[in-house]
C-alpha positions as CSV (number, residue, x, y, z in Angstrom):
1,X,-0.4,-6.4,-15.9
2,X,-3.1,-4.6,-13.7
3,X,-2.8,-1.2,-12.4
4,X,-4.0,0.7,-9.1
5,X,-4.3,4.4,-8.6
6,X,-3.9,5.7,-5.0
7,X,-6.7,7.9,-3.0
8,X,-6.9,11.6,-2.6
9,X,-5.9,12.0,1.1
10,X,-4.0,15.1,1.6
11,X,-7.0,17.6,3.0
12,X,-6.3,20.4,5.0
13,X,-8.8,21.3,7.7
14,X,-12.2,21.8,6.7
15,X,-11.9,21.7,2.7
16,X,-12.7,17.8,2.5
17,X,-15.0,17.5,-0.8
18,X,-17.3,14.8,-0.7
19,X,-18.7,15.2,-4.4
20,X,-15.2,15.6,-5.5
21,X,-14.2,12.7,-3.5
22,X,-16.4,10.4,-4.7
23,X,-16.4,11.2,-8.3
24,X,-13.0,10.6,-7.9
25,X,-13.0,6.9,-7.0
26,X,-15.9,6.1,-8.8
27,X,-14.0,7.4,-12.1
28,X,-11.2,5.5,-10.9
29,X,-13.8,2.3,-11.4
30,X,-15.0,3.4,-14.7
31,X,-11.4,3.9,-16.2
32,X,-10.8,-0.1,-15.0
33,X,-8.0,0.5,-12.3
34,X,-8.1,-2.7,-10.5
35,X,-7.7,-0.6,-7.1
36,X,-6.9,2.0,-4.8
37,X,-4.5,2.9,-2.3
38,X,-4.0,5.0,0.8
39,X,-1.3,5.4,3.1
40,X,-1.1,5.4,6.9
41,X,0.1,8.7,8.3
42,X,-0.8,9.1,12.1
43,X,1.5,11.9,13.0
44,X,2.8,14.6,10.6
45,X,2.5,18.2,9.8
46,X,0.7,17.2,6.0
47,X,-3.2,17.3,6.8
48,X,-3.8,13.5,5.9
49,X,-7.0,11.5,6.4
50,X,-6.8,8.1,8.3
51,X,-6.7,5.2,5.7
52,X,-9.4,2.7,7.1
53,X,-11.9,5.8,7.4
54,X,-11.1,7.0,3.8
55,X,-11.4,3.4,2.8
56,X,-14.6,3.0,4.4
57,X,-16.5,5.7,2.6
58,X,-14.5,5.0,-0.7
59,X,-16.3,1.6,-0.6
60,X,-19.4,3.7,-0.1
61,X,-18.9,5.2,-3.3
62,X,-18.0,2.4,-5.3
63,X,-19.1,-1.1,-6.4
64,X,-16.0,-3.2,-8.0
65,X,-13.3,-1.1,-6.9
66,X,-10.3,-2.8,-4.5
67,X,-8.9,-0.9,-1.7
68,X,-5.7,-1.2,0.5
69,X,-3.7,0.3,2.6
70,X,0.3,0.5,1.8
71,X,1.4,-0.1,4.3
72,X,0.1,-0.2,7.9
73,X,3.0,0.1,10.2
74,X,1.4,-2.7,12.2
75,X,4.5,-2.5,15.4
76,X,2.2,0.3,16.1
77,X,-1.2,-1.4,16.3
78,X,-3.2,-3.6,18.9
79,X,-3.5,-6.9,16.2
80,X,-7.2,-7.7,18.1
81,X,-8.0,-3.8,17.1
82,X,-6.6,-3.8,13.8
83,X,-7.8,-7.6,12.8
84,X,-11.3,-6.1,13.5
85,X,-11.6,-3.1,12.2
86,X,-10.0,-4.9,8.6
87,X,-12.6,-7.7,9.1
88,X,-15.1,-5.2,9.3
89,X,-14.2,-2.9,6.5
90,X,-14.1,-6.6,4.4
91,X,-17.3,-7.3,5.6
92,X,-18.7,-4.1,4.5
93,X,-17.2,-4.1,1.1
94,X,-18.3,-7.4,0.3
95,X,-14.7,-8.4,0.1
96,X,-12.8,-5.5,-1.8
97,X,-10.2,-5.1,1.1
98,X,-6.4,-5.3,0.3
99,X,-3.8,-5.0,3.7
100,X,-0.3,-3.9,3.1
101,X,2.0,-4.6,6.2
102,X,5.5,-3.1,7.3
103,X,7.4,-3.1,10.3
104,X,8.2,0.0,9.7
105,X,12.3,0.3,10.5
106,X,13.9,1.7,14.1
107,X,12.8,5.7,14.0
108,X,9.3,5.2,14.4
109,X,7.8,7.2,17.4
110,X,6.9,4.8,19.3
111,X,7.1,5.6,22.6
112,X,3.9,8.3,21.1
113,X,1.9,4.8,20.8
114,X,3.0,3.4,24.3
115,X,6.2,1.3,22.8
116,X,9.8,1.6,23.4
117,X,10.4,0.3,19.7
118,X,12.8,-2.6,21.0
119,X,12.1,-6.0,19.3
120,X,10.2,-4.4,16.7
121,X,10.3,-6.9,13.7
122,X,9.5,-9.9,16.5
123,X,6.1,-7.5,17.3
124,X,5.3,-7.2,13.3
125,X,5.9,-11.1,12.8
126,X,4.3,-12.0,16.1
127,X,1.5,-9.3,15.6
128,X,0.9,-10.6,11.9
129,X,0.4,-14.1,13.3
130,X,-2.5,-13.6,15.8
131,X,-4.6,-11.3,13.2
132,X,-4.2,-14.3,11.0
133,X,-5.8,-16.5,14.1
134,X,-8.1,-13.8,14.9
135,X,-9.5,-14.3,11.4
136,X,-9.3,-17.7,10.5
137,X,-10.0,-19.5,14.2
138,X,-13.1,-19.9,16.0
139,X,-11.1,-20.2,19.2
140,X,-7.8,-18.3,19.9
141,X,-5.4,-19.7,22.6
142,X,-2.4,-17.9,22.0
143,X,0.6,-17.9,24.0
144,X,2.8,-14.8,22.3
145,X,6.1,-12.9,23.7
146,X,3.9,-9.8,23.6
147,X,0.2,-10.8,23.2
148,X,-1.7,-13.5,25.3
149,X,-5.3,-14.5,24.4
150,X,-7.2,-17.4,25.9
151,X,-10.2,-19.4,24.7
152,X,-10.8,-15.6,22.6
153,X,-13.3,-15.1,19.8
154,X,-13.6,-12.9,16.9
155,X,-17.2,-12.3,14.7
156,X,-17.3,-12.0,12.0
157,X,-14.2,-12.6,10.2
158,X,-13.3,-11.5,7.1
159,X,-15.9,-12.0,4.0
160,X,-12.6,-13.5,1.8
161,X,-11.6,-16.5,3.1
162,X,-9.1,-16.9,4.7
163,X,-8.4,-13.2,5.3
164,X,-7.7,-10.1,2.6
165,X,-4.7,-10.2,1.3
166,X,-1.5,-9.3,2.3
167,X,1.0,-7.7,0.8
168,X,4.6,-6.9,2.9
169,X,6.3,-3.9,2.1
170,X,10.3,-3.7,3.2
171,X,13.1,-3.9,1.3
172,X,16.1,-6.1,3.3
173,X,16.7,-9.2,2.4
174,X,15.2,-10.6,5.0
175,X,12.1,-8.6,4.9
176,X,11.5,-10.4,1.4
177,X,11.7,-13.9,3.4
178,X,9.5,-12.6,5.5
179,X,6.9,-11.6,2.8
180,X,7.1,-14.9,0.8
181,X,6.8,-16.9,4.5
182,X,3.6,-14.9,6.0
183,X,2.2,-12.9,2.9
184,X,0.3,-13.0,-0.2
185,X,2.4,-10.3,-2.3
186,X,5.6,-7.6,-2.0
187,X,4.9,-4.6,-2.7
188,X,8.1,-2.0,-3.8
189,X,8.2,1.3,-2.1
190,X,7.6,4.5,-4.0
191,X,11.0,5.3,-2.8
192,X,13.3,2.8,-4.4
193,X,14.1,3.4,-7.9
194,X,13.5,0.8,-10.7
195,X,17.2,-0.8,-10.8
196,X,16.9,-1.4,-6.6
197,X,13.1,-3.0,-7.5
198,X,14.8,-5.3,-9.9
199,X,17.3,-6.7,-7.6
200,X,14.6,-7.3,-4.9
201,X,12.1,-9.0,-7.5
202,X,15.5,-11.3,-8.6
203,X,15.4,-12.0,-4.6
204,X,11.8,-12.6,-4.1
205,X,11.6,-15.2,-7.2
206,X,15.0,-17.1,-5.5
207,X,13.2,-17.7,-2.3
208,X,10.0,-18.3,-3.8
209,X,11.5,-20.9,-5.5
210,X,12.8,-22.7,-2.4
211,X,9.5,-21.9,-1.3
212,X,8.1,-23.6,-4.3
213,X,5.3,-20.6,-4.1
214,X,3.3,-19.6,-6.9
215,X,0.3,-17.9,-5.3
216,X,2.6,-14.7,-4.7
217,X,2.2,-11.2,-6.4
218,X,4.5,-8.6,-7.0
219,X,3.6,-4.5,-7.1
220,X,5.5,-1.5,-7.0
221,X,4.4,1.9,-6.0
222,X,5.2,4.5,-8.8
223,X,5.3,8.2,-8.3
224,X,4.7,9.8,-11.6
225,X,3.9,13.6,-13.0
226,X,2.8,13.5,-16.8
227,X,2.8,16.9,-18.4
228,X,3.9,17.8,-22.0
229,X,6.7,19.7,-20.9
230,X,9.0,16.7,-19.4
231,X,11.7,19.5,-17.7
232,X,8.6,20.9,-15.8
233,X,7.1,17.6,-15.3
234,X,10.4,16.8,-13.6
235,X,10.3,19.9,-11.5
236,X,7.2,18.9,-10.0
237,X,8.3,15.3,-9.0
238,X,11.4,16.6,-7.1
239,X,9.8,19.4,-5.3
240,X,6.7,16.5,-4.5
241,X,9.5,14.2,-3.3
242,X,11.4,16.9,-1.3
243,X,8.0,17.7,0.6
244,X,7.2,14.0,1.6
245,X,10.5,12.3,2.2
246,X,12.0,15.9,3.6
247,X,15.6,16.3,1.6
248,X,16.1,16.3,-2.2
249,X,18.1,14.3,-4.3
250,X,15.1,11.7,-4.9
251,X,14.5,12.3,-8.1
252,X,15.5,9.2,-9.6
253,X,12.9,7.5,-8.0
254,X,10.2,8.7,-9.8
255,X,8.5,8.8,-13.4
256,X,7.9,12.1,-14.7
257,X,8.0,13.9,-18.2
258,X,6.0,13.6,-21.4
259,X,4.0,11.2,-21.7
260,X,6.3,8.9,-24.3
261,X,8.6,9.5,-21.2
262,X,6.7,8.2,-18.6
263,X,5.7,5.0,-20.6
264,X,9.1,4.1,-21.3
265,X,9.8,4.4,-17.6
266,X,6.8,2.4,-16.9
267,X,7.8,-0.4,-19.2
268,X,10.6,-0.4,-17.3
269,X,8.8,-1.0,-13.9
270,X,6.6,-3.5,-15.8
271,X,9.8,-5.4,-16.9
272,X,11.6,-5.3,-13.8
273,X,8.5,-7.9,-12.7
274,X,5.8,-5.9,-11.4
275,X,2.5,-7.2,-12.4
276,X,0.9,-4.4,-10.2
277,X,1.7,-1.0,-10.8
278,X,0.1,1.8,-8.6
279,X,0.4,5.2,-9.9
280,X,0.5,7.4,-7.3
281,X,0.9,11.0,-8.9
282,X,1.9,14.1,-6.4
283,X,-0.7,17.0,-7.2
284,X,-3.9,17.1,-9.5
285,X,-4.8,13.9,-8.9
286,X,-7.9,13.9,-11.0
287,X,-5.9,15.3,-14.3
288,X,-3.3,13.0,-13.9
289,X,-5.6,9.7,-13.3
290,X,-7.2,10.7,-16.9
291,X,-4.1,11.0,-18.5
292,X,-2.2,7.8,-17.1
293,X,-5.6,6.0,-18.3
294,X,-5.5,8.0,-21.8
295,X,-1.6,8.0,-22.5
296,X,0.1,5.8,-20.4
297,X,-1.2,2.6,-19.5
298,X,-3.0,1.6,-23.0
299,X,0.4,1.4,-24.2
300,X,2.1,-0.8,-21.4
């Protein structure tokens, strides 16, 4: 079982911290989380930093620490553009990057990024293909539906061999085939409850199976409060799910309450078949990254 924590990225205008910053994900190293984690957010009324820009001066700060992105809505991205900045940011952090990828679903803007959002899943898959070339090729002839590239070259490539890795986010059926056929690991979405990760873990192990895959790993974001009132610890995880996802009624997706509370919900996480769990609490961020590494995870 390894654990993640994710990154402070929420920072209105002007009030970004750098001592706090960096205290903060160098603690995150000295407590032993395995990584960090932002999100991708281009557009949106929460003030929220740009994940390869936050991961790029995390690395700064840090010396063992992973990073990733969950997830990049890559339908979105130019692959040459994306494959080089990751490269980059892998080449830079000696080879602590980690990629989450999503197709994101139909109500994207994308006409915003210059897209009428038809074909989408054939952009991610097709798009996930030529950044894999683009890092692992010397020379790139590629012949896509919606990318063409001949006799190309991209320097450097990645410092881990043969790219970061990748982990799919998504939770159809077919967006598990998907992961096991072009990723490295699945991770669950902070939004689906425990019972719904269960049933797509049971999924993932069928077609890894067929697969005959072993090299796969399995995660699961986890919104959590822990406070020592559980009712109030509650509170805060509905009104923090009502402000991201916009609607209440979430509640169940989260871990909050005491903290014999929250590690009985995490054991259930952990038994559903996640051998990553990242903790991704909703306000004090600091606080709660000390008491997940205090009360909760020494007793998973």
């Amino acid at each position: 079982m390894r654990f993640a924590i994710s990154i402070p990225q929420f920072v209105a205008d002007g009030t970004f911290d750098p001592a706090a910053f960096g205290a903060y994900v160098r603690r995150a190293e000295e407590l032993g989380f395995e990584s960090g984690w932002t999100q991708e957010q281009v557009l949106g009324t929460a003030p929220h930093l740009s994940a390869n820009e936050t991961m790029a001066y995390a690395f700064a700060c840090t010396e063992r620490l992973r990073l990733g992105c969950a997830v990049y809505v890559t339908p979105l991205h130019i692959p040459a553009h994306l494959a080089k900045s990751l490269a980059t940011l892998d080449q830079l952090s000696r080879g602590r990057l980690e990629v989450g990828v999503g197709s994101g679903g139909r109500n994207r803007p994308f006409a915003a990024f210059g897209l009428d959002g038809e074909a989408h899943v054939a952009r991610f898959t097709e798009g996930i293909r030529l950044v894999k070339a683009l890092w692992t090729e010397d020379v790139i002839d590629f012949d896509g539906r919606f990318w063409q590239l001949e006799g190309a070259s991209m320097q450097p490539k990645p410092f881990q061999k043969p790219g970061p890795p990748l982990w799919f986010g998504g939770s159809h059926p077919n967006a598990l085939k998907r992961a096991v056929k072009h990723g490295d690991g699945f991770f669950g979405a902070g939004s689906s409850t425990t019972a719904a990760f269960a049933e797509q873990v049971k999924t993932l192990r069928e077609v890894l199976a067929e697969a005959g895959r072993e090299d796969f790993r399995i995660a699961k974001r986890v919104y959590i409060v822990v406070d020592d009132d559980g009712d109030a610890a509650r509170r805060r995880a509905a009104d923090g799910l009502a402000e991201i996802y916009g609607k209440r009624g979430l509640e169940a997706v989260a871990v909050a309450g005491t903290p014999d509370e929250c590690v009985a919900g995490v054991q259930e996480v952990a038994a559903a078949g996640a051998e990553l769990i990242l903790f991704t609490p909703f306000a004090d961020q600091a606080e709660q990254m000390e008491r997940l590494a205090a009360e909760v995870i020494p007793r998973i």
